[in-house]
C-alpha beads as a LAMMPS data file, in Angstrom:
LAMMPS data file: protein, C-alpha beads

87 atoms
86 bonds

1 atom types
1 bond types

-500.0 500.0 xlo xhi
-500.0 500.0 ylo yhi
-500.0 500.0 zlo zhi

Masses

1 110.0

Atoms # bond

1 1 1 466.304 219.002 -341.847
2 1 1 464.639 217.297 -338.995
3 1 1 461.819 216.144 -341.253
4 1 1 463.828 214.927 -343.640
5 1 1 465.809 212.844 -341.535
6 1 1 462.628 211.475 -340.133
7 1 1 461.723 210.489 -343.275
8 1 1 464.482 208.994 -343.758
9 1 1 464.263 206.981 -340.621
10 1 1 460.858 205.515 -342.092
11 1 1 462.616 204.774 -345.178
12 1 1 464.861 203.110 -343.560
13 1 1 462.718 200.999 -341.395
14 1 1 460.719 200.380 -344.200
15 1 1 463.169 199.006 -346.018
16 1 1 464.432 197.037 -343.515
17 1 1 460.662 194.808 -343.290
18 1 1 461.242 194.284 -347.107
19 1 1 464.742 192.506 -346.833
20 1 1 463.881 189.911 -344.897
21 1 1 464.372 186.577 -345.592
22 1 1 460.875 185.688 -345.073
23 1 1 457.963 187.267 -345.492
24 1 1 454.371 186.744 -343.549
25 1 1 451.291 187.694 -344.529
26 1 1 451.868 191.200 -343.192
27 1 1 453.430 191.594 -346.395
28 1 1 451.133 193.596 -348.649
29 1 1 450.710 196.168 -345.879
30 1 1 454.485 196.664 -345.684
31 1 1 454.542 196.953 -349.148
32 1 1 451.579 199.559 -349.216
33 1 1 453.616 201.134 -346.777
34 1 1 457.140 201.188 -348.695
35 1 1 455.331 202.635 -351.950
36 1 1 453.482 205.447 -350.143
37 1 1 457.190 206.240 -348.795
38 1 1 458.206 206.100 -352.393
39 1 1 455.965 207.957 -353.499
40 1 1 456.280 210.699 -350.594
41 1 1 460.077 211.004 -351.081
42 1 1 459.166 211.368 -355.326
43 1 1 456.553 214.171 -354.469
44 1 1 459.516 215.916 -352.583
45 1 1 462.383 215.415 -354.734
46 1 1 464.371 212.994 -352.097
47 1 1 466.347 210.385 -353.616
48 1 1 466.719 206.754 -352.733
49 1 1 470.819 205.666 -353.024
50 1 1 471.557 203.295 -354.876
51 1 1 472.813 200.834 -352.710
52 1 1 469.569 200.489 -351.082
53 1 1 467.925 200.016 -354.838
54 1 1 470.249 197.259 -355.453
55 1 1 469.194 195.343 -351.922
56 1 1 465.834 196.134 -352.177
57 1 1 465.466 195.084 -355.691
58 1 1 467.566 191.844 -355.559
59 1 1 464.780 190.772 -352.917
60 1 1 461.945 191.929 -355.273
61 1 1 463.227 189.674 -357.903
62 1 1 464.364 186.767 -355.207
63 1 1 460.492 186.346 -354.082
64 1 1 459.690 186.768 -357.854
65 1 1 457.902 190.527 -357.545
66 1 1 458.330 191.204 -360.682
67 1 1 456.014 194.116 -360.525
68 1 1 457.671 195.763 -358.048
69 1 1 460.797 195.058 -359.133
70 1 1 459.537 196.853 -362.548
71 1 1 458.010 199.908 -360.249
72 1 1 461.156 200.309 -358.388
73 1 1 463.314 200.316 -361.563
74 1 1 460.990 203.143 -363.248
75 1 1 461.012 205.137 -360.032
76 1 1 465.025 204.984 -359.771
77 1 1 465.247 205.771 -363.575
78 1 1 464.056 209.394 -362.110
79 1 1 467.088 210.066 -359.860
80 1 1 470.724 211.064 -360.339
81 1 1 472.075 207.694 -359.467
82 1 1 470.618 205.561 -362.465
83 1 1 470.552 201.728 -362.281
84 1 1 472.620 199.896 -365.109
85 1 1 470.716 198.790 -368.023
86 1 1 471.097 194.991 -366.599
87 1 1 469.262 195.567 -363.858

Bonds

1 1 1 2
2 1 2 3
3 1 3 4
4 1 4 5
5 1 5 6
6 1 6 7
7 1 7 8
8 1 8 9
9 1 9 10
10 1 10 11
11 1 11 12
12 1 12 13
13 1 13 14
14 1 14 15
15 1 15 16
16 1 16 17
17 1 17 18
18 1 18 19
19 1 19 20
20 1 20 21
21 1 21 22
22 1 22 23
23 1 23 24
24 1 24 25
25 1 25 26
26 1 26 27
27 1 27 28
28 1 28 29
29 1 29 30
30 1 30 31
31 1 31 32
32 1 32 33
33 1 33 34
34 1 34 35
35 1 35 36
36 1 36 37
37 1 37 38
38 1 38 39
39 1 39 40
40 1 40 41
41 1 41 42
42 1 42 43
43 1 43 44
44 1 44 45
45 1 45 46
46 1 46 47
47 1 47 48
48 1 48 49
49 1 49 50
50 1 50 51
51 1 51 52
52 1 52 53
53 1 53 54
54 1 54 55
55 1 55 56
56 1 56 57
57 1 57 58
58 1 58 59
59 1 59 60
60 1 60 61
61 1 61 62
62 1 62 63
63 1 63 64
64 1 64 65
65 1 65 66
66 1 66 67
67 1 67 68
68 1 68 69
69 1 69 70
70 1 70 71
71 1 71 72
72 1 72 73
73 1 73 74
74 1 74 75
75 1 75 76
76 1 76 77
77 1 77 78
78 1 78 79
79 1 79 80
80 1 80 81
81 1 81 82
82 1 82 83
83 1 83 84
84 1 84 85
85 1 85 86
86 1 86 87
């Protein structure tokens, strides 16, 4: 319990670099950063909700991160909480 609420913790903070409204040039390492989360949390069967898809997602495709946004999509299409075909 108390490692998965750290790990959610570094989600969350994680998350939080990627919203911004600007990005520097620190923003490949975040990114490295947010994927290994991603990729952590898919190893162990954690979930991202999909509220926090939707944010971080919108922001992929504001800064045109197509990839990403593509990544994301594919990893969310793994979890209960499905996005909608629009998306």
């Amino acid at each position: 319990m108390v490692k998965e609420n750290a790990k959610d913790s570094i989600f969350q903070k994680v998350a939080e670099m990627i919203l911004r409204d600007e990005w520097d040039n620190e923003i490949e390492k975040e990114l490295d950063e947010f994927w290994g989360v991603v990729e952590e949390m898919k190893g162990e069967g954690s979930e991202m909700d999909i509220d926090m898809y939707i944010k971080i997602s919108n922001n992929f495709l504001k800064f045109m991160m197509l990839e990403d946004a593509v990544k994301l999509y594919e990893f969310m299409m793994n979890v209960p909480y499905k996005p909608s075909e629009q998306d």
